[in-house]
ChimeraX commands (.cxc) that place a marker at each C-alpha (Angstrom):
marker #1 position 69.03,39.70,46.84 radius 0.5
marker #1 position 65.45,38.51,46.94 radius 0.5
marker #1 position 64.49,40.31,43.78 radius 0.5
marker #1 position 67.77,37.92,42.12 radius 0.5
marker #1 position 66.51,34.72,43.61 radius 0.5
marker #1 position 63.25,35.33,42.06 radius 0.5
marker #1 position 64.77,36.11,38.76 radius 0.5
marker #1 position 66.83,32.77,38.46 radius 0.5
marker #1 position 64.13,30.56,39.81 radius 0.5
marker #1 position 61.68,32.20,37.09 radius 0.5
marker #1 position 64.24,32.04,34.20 radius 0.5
marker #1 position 65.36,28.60,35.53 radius 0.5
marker #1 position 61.57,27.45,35.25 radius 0.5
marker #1 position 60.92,28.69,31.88 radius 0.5
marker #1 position 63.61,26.65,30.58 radius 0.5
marker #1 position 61.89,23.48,31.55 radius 0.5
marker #1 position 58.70,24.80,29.80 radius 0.5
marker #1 position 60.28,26.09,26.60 radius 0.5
marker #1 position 61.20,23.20,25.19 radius 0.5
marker #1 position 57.23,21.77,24.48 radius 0.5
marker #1 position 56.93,25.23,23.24 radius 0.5
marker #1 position 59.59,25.12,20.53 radius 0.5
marker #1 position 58.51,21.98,19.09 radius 0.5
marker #1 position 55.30,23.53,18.22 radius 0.5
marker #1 position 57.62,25.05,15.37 radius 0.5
marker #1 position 58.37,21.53,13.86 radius 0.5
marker #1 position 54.66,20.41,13.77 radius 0.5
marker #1 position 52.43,20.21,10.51 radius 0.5
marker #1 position 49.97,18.16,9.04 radius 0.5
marker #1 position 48.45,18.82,5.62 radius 0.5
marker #1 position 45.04,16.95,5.79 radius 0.5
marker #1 position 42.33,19.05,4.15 radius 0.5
marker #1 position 39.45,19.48,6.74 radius 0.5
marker #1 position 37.00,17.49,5.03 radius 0.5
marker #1 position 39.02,13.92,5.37 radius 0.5
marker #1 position 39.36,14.60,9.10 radius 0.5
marker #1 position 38.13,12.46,11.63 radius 0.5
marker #1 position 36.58,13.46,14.32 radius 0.5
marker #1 position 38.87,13.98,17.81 radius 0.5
marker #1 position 36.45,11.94,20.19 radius 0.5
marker #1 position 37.62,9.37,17.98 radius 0.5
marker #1 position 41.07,10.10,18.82 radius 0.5
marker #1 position 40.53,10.16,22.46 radius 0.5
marker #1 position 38.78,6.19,22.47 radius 0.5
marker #1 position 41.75,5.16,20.51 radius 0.5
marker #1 position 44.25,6.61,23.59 radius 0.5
marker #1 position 41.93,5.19,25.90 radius 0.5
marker #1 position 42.31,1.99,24.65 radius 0.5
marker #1 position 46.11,2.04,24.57 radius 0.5
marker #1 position 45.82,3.44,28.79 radius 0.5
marker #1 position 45.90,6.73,27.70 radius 0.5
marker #1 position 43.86,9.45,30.17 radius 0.5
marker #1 position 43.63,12.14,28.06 radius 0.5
marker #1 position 42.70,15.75,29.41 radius 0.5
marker #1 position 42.27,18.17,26.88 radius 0.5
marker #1 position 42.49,17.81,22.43 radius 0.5
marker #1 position 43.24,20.81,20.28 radius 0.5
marker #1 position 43.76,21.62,16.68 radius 0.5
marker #1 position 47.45,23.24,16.40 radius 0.5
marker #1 position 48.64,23.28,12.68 radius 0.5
marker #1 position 46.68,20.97,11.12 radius 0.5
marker #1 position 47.16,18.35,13.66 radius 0.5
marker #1 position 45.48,17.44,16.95 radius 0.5
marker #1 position 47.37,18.06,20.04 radius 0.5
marker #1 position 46.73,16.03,23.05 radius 0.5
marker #1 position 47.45,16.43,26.52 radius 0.5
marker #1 position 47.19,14.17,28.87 radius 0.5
marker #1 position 49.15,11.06,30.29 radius 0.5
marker #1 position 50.62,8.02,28.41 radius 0.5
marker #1 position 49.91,4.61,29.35 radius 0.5
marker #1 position 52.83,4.70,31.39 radius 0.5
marker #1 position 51.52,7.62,33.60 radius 0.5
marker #1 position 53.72,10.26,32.34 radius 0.5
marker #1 position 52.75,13.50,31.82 radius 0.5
marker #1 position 52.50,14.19,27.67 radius 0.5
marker #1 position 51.86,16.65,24.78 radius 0.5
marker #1 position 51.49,14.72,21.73 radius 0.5
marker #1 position 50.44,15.80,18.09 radius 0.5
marker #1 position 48.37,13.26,16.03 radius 0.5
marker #1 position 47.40,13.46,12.31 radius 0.5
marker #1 position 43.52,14.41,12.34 radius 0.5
marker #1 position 42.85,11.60,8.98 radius 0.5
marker #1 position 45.15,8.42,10.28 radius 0.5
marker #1 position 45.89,9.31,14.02 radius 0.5
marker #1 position 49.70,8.77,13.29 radius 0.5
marker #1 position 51.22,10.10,15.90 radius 0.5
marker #1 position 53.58,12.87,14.70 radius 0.5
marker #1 position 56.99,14.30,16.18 radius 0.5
marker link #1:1,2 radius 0.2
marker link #1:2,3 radius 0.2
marker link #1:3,4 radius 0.2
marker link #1:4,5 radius 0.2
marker link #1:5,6 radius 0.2
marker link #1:6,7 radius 0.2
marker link #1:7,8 radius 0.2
marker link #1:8,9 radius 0.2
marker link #1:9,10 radius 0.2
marker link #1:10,11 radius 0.2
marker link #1:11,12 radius 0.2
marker link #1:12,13 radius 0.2
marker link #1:13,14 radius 0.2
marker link #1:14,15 radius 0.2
marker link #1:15,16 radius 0.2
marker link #1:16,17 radius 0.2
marker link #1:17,18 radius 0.2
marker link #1:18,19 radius 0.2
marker link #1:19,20 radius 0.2
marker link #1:20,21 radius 0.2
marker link #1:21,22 radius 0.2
marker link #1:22,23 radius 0.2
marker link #1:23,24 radius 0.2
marker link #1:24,25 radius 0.2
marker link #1:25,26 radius 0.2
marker link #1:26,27 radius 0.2
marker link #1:27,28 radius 0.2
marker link #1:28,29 radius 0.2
marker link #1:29,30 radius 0.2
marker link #1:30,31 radius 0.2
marker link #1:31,32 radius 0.2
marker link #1:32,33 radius 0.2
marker link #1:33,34 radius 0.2
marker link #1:34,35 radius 0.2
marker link #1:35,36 radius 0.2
marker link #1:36,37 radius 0.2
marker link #1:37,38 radius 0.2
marker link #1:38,39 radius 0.2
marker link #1:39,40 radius 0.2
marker link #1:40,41 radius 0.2
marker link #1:41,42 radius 0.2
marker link #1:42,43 radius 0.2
marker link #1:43,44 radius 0.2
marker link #1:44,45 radius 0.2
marker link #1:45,46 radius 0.2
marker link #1:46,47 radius 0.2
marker link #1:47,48 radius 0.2
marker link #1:48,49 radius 0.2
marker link #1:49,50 radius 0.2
marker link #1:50,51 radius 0.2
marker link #1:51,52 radius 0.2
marker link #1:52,53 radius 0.2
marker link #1:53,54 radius 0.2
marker link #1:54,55 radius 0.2
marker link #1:55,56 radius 0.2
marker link #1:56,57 radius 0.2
marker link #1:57,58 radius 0.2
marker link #1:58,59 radius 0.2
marker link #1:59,60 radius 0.2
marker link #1:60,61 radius 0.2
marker link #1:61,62 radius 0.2
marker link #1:62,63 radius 0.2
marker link #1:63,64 radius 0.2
marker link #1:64,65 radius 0.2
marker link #1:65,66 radius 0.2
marker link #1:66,67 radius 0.2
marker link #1:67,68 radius 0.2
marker link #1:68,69 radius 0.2
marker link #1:69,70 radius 0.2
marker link #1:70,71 radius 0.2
marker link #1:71,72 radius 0.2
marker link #1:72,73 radius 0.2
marker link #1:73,74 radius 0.2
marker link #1:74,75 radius 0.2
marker link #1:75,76 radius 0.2
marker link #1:76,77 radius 0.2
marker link #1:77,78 radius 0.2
marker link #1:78,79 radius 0.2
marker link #1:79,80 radius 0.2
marker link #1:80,81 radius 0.2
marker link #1:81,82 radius 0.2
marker link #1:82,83 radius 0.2
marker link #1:83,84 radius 0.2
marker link #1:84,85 radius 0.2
marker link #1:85,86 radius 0.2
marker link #1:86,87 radius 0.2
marker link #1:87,88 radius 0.2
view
């Protein structure tokens, strides 16, 4: 019976993770790598807007931020490296 609980809480808490993880499939930018700017950039422009951002990688083209919104919510955001357009 234990061994069943543990199997529905684990399947029940990947289903609230999946979702970030599927719209990884929808995500692209096409900037070449020279017209880039660089992410710290990125990060003073969330700042600004009451961002606190914790961590910025590059995930298909685009930078991925995580972090929390200026409303305090918990986020995974992907940004166009070139404009910062926030994409998705």
């Amino acid at each position: 019976m234990k061994k069943l609980l543990l199997l529905s809480c684990t399947a029940l808490s990947l289903g609230f993770v999946a979702p970030g993880a599927w719209a990884h499939g929808d995500v692209a930018c096409k900037t070449p790598k020279a017209e880039w700017r660089p992410s710290v950039e990125l990060q003073r422009e969330l700042k600004k807007k009451g961002w606190a951002v914790r961590r910025i990688q590059v995930f298909n083209g685009c930078y991925e931020v995580y972090g929390f919104d200026e409303k305090d919510v918990r986020v995974e955001a992907f940004f166009d490296p070139k404009t910062f357009a926030r994409i998705g």
